[in-house]
SERO-4910 file (N, C-alpha, C, O; in steps of 0.05 Angstrom, whole numbers):
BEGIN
 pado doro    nc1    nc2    nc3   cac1   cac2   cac3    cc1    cc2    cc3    oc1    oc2    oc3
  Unk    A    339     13    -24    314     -1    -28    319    -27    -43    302    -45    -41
  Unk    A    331    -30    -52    345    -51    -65    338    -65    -86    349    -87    -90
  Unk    A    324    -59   -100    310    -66   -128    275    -65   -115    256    -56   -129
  Unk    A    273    -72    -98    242    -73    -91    228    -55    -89    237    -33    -83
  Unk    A    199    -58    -94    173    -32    -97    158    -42    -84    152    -66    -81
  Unk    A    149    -14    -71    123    -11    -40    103    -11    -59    107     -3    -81
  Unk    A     83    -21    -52     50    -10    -58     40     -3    -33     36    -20    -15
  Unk    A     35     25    -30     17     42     -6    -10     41     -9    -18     60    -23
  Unk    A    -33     22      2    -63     30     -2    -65     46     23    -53     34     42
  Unk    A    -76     72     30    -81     80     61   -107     72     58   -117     64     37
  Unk    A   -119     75     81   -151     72     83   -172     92     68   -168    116     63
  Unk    A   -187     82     64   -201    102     49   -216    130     66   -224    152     60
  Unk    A   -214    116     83   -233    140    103   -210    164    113   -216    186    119
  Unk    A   -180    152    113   -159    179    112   -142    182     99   -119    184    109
  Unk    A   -146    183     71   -123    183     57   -108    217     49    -95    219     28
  Unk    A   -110    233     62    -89    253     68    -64    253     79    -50    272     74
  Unk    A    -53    231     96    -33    227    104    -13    218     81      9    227     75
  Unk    A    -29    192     68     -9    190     38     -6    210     20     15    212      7
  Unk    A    -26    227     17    -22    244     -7      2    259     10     20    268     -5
  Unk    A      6    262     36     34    283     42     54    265     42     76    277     41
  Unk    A     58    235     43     69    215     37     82    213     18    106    207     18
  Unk    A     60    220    -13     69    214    -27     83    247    -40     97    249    -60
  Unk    A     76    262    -27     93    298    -36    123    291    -35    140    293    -53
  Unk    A    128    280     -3    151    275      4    169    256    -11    193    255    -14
  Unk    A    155    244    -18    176    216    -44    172    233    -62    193    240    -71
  Unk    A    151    246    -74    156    258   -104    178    272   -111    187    273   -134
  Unk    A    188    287    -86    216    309    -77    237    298    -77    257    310    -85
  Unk    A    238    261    -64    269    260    -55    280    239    -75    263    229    -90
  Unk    A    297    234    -77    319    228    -98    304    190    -96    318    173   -107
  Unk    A    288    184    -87    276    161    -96    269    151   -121    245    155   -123
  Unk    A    275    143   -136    276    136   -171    239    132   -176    227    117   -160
  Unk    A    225    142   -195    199    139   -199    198    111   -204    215     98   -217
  Unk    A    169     99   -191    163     75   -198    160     52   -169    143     34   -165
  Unk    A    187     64   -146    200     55   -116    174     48   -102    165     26    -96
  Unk    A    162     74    -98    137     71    -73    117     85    -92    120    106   -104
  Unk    A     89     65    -94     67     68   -109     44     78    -86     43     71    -62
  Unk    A     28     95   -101      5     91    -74    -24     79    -85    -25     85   -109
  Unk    A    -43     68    -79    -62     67    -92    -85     72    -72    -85     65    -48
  Unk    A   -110     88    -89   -133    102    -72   -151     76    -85   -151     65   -108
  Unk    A   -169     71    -58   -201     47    -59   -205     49    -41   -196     66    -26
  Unk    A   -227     26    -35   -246     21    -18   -228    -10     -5   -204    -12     -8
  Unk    A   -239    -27      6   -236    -49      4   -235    -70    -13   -221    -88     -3
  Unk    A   -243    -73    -30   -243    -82    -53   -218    -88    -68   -211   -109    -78
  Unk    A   -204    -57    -69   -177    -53    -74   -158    -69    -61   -144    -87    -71
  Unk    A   -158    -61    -34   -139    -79    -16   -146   -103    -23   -128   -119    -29
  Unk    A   -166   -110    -24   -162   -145    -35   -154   -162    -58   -151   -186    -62
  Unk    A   -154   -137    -71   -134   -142    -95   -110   -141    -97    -93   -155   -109
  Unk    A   -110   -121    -83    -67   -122    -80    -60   -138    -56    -37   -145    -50
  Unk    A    -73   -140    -47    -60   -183    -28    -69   -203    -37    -67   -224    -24
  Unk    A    -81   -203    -61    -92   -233    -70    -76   -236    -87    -71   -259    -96
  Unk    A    -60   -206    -99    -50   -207   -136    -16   -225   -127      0   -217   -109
  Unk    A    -12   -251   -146     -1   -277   -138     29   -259   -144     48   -271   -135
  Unk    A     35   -237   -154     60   -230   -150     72   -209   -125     96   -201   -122
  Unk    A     58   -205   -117     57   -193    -85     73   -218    -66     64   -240    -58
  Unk    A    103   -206    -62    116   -227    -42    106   -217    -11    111   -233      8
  Unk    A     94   -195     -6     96   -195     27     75   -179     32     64   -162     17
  Unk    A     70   -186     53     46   -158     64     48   -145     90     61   -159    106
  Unk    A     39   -122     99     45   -114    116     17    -95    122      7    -84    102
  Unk    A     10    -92    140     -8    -70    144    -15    -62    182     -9    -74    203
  Unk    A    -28    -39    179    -37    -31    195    -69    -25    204    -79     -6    192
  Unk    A    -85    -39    224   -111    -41    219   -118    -59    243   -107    -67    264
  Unk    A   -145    -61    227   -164    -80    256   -160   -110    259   -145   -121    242
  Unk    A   -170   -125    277   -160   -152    274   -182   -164    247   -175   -184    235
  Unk    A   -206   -153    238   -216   -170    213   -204   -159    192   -207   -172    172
  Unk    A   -184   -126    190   -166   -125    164   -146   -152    166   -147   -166    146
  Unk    A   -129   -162    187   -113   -181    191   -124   -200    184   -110   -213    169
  Unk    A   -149   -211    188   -156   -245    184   -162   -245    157   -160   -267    146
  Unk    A   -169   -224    143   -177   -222    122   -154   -224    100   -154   -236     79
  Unk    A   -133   -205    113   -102   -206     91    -91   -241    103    -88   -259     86
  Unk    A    -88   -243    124    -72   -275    122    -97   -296    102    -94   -320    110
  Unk    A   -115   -295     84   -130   -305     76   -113   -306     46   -126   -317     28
  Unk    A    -94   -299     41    -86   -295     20    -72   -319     20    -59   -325      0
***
């Protein structure tokens, strides 16, 4: 991983997939701190792509989640 940390938002409407997401990192030899997850609404997500120390983004979603994250 190489010194770098994930922030995981899933969607709010399914966030069961991270919580088994995050079982699986809690188990494996990944150092605490690596891959974060965070539970919101929207609101959230727009905070963790607006927040000015966030080098990258990446997501999965609709084309107005996309127009909305390249707004950053």
């Amino acid at each position: 991983i190489a010194g770098n940390t994930v922030v995981i938002k899933p969607s709010e409407k399914s966030p069961w997939s991270a919580f088994l997401l995050a079982e699986i990192v809690h188990r494996s030899s990944i150092p605490p701190g690596v891959i974060n997850f965070v539970l919101g609404d929207e609101s959230t997500g727009r905070a963790v792509v607006s927040n000015p120390d966030v080098n990258a983004v990446t997501f999965t979603g609709s084309v107005t989640t996309g127009k909305m994250t390249m707004v950053k």
